[in-house]
C-alpha positions in Angstrom: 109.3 115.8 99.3 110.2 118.0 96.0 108.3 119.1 93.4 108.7 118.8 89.8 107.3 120.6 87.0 105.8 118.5 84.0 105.1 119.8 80.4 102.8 117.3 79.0 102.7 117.2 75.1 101.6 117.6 72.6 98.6 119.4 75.3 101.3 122.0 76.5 99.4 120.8 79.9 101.6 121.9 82.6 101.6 120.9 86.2 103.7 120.1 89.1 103.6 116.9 90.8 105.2 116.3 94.2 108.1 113.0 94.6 109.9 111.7 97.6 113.3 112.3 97.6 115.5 110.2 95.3 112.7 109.6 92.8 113.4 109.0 89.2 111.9 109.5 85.8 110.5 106.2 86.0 108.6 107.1 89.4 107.0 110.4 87.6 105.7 108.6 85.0 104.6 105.9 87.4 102.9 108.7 89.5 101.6 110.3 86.2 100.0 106.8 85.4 101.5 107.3 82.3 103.3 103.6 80.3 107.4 104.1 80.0 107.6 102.4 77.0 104.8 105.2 75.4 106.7 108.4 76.5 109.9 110.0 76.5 111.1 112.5 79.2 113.0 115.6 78.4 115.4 117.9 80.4 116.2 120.9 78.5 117.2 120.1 74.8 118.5 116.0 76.5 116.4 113.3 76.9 116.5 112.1 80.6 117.0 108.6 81.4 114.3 106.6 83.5 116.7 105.5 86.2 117.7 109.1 86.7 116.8 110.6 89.9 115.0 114.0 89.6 115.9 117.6 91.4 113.5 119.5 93.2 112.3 122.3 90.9 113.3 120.6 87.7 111.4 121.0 84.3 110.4 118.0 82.3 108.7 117.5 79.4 106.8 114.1 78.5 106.3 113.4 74.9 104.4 110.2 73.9 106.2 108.6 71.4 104.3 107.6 68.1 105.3 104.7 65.7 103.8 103.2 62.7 104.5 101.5 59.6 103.5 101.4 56.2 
């Protein structure tokens, strides 16, 4: 197992959440029960790719993303 850190926005809510080995973004957000197509993940100043796997001890931010028209 490893554990990642996860800033949740716009709370600031942090936690850390334990993955198997190999896990991605997609499985955080999965674990977070949290949609992938309403939220963006963040590593450092880069936006991380779902399919990426993760490292133990990274940080990562999740940032809904808002839309609308007018």
């Amino acid at each position: 197992m490893m554990r990642v850190t996860v800033e949740s926005y716009p709370a600031r809510r942090q936690q850390t959440v334990e993955l198997p080995i190999g896990a991605t973004g997609l499985d955080l957000l999965k674990t977070l029960h949290l949609a992938p197509d309403a939220h963006l993940l963040v590593r450092d100043e880069s936006p991380l790719p779902l399919d990426e796997p993760l490292v133990d001890g990274q940080r990562v931010r999740v940032i809904p993303v808002v839309s609308g028209g007018g």
